[in-house]
KEZA-777907 format. One record per residue (C-alpha): x, y, z. Coordinates in steps of 0.25 Angstrom, whole numbers. Example, Ala and Ser with C-alpha at 12.3 -4.5 7.8 and 13.67 -1.06 7.14 Angstrom:
<rs>
[[49; -18; 31]],
[[55; -4; 29]],
</rs>
This chain:
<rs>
[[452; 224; 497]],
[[449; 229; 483]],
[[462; 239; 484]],
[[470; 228; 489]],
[[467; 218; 477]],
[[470; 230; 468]],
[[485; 234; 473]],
[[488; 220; 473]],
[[482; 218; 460]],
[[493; 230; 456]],
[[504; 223; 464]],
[[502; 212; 454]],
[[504; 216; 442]],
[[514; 226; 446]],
[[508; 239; 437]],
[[507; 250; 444]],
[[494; 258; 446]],
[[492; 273; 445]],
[[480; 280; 449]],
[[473; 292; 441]],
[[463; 302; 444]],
[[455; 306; 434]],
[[455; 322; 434]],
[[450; 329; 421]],
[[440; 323; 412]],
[[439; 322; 397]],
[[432; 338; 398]],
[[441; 344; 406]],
[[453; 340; 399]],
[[447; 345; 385]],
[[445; 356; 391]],
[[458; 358; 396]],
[[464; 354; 382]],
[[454; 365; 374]],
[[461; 374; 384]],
[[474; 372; 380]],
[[470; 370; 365]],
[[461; 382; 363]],
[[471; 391; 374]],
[[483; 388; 364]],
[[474; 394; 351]],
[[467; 406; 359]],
[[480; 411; 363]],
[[488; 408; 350]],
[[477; 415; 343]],
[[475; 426; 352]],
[[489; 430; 351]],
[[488; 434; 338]],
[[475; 442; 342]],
[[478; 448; 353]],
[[495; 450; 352]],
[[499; 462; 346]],
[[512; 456; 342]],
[[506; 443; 335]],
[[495; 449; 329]],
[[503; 461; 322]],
[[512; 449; 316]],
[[499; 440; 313]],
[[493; 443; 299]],
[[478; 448; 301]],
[[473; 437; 294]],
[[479; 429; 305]],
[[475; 438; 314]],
[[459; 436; 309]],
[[462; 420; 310]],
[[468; 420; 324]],
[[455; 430; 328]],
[[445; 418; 321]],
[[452; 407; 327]],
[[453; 414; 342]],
[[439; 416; 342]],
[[435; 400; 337]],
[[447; 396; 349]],
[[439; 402; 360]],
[[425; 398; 357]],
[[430; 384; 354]],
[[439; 385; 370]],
[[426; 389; 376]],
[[415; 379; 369]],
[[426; 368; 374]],
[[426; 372; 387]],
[[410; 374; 388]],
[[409; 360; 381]],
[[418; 353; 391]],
[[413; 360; 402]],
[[396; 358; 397]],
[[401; 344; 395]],
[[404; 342; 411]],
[[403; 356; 417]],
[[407; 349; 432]],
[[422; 351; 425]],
[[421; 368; 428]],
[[412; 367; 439]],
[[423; 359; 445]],
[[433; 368; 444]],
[[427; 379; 448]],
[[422; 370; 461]],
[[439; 368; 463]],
[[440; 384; 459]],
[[430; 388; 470]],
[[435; 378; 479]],
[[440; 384; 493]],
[[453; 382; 496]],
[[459; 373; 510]],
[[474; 374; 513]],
[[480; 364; 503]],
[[475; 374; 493]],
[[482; 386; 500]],
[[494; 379; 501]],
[[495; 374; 488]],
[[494; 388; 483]],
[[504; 392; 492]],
[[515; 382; 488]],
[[512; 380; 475]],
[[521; 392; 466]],
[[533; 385; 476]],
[[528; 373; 472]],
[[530; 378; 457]],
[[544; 381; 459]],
[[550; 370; 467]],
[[538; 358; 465]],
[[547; 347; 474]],
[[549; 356; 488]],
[[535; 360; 488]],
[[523; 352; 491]],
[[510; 356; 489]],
[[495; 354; 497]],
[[486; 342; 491]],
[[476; 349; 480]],
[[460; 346; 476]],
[[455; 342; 461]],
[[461; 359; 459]],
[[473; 365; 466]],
[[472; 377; 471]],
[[480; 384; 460]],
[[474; 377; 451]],
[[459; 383; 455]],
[[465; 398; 454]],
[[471; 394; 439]],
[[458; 389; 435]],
[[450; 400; 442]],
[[458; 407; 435]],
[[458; 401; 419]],
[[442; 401; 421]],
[[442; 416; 423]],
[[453; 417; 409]],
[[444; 408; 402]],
[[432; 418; 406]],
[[439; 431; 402]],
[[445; 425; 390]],
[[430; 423; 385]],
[[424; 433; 389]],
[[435; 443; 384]],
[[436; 435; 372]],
[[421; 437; 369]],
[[422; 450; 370]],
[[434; 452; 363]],
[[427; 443; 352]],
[[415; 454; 352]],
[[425; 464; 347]],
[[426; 479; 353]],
[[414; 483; 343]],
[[405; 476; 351]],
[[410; 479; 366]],
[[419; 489; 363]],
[[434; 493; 364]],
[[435; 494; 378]],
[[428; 482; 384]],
[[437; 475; 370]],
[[450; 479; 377]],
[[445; 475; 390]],
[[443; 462; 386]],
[[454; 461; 377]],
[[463; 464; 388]],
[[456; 453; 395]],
[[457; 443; 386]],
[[472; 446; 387]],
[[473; 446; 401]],
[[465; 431; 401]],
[[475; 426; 391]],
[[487; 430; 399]],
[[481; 422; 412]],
[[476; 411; 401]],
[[493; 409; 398]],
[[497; 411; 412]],
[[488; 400; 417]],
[[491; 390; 405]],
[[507; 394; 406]],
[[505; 390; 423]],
[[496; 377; 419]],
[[507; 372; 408]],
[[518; 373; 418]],
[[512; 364; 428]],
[[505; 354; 418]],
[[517; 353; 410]],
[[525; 344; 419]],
[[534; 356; 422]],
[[533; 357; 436]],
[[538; 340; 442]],
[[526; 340; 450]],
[[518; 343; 438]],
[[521; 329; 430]],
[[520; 328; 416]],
[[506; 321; 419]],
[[499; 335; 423]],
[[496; 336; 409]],
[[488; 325; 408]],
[[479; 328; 420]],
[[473; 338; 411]],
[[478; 336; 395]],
[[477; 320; 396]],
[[469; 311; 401]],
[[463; 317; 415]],
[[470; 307; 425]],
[[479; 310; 437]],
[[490; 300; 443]],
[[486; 296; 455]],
[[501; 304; 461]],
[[498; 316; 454]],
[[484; 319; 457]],
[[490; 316; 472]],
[[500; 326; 469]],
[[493; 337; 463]],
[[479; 335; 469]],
[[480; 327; 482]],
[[467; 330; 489]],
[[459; 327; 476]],
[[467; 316; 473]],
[[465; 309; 486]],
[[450; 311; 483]],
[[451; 307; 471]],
[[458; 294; 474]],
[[448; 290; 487]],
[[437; 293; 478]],
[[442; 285; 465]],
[[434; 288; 455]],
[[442; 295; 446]],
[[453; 286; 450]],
[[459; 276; 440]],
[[470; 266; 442]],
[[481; 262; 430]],
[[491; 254; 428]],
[[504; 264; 426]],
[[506; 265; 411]],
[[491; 266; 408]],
[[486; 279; 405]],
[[471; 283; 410]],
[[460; 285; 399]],
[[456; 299; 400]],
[[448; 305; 411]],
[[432; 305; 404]],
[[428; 310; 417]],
[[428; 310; 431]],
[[419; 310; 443]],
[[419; 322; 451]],
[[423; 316; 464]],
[[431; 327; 470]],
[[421; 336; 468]],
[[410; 329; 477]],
[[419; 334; 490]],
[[428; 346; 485]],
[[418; 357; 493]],
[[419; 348; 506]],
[[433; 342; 505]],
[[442; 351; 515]],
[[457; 347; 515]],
[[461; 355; 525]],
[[465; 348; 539]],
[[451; 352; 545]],
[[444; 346; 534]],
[[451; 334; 534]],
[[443; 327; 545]],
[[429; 331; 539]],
[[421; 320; 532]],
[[423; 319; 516]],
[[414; 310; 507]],
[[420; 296; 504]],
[[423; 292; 490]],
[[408; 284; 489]],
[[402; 297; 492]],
[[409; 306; 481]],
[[407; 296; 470]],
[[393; 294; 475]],
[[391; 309; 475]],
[[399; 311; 459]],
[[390; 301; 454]],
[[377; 309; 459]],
[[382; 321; 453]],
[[388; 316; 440]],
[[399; 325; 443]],
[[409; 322; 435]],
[[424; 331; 431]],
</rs>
C-alpha cells in the first residue's frame, strides 16, 4: 500500500526519482583521496632519488630536499591510513573478507570475459558481481601486498646500508623499485576505467570513490548486480531523490551485505537454499554495530 501511494505520489508531480546506494563512507574515500594525493608526491620525489637521469640534473641541494620531503610523504601516507582504518577498522576487514571470498561461476566468467569486454564493452556482457568483482579482489590483494613492500623496503632503505648493510640495501632497493612499478601499473589500469574511458564506465565512476560515496541505482545494477539487488531488498543504504538533487555525502553505511556474503551461493544450486530476509540482516547489523 505504502509503495503504491508513493509512485503515485511521483506520478503527481511528475519529477522523476532516482535511487542511490550508499557505498563508500566518509573514511574510505579520504583514504582513497590520501592515496592519490600522497602517491603523486612519493613518486614525484622519488624520481629525483632513485632515477639516475633526474637526479644527475637535480642540483644536490634538491636532491637533500626531495630526500627530507620523501620521508615526511610516506610517514604522513601510512599515519592516514592507520587513522581511518583505527577510526572504523570493519573498512579493511571487509576487504580482505571480499579478498578471501571463494569464488562461484559468475566470478570465473566475469574474469573470463572481461580483457574482451575491455576491447569491445557493447558485444560482451558480463555475469552479475558482489560488493567486490573478481578482478577487483586480485587488484586489491595485490596493492595491499605493494603497500606492504613499499614499507617495509622504505624502512629499511630509510635505515641506510650502515645499519643493514650493502647487500640487504640493494635488496631492498630493488624492491622498492619493483613495488613502484606495480604501484604505476595499477594506478594506470584504475585511471582508465574510473575515467569515463571505457562507455560502460560513465563519467559517474569517479564519484563512487572521489565524491560523495553514492551509487545510481542503474549503475550499481550494472557493475554490481548481485549486491545491488541485496542492497535494494534490504534498503538501508537506499535513498530516493528527486533527478537534479545531488546526495549528501555518504557518513556511513550499515554493513548489510556483509551479514550473508559467507552463506549467500549465486550459483543455480544455491539459489533454492533459504537466505535471511531483509528484518533479519538489519537486525543482525544493529547487534553488531558493524558499519563500512
Amino acid at each position: 500500500m505504502a509503495t503504491n501511494e508513493k509512485t503515485q505520489e511521483t506520478k503527481n508531480t511528475g519529477n522523476k526519482k532516482i535511487r542511490y546506494i550508499a557505498r563508500h563512507d566518509i573514511y574510505h574515500r579520504i583514504w582513497h583521496w590520501s592515496n592519490i594525493i600522497f602517491a603523486f608526491l612519493l613518486l614525484a620525489s622519488g624520481f629525483i632519488l632513485f632515477i639516475d637521469f633526474i637526479g644527475f640534473n637535480t642540483p644536490h641541494l634538491g636532491i637533500q630536499v626531495a630526500r627530507v620531503w620523501h620521508r615526511i610523504f610516506a610517514v604522513s601516507w601510512m599515519l592516514v591510513t592507520v587513522v581511518c582504518f583505527t577510526i572504523n577498522p570493519s573498512n579493511l576487514l571487509a576487504s580482505f573478507r571480499h579478498i578471501g571470498h571463494s569464488w562461484d561461476k559468475d566470478d570465473i566468467e566475469f574474469m573470463a570475459k572481461f580483457f574482451p569486454y575491455m576491447a569491445n564493452p557493447q558485444s560482451v556482457h558480463l555475469p552479475k558481481q558482489g560488493y567486490t568483482k573478481s578482478g577487483q579482489r586480485i587488484s586489491d590483494l595485490a596493492m595491499y601486498v605493494i603497500i606492504f613492500g613499499f614499507m617495509l623496503s622504505g624502512i629499511a632503505l630509510w635505515a641506510g646500508p650502515d645499519l643493514i648493510g650493502i647487500g640487504l640495501f640493494s635488496f631492498f632497493l630493488f624492491c622498492h623499485d619493483l613495488c613502484t612499478f606495480g604501484f604505476c601499473i595499477l594506478i594506470l589500469i584504475h585511471i582508465y576505467l574510473g575515467a569515463g574511458i571505457i562507455p560502460s564506465y560513465t563519467p559517474r565512476a569517479a564519484n563512487w570513490m572521489l565524491g560523495d560515496g553514492y551509487v545510481r541505482e542503474s549503475d550499481a545494477l550494472y557493475h554490481w548486480g548481485h549486491w545491488a539487488e541485496d542492497e535494494l531488498n534490504v534498503g538501508a543504504n537506499v535513498i530516493e531523490l528527486e533527478e537534479g538533487v545531488k546526495p549528501k555525502g555518504v557518513w556511513k553505511r550499515i554493513d548489510i551485505y556483509e551479514e550473508h556474503l559467507a552463506s549467500e551461493d549465486h550459483s543455480p544450486e544455491g539459489k533454492s537454499q533459504a537466505k535471511p530476509g531483509p528484518e533479519e540482516m538489519i537486525n543482525r547489523a544493529d547487534n553488531r554495530n558493524d558499519y563500512l
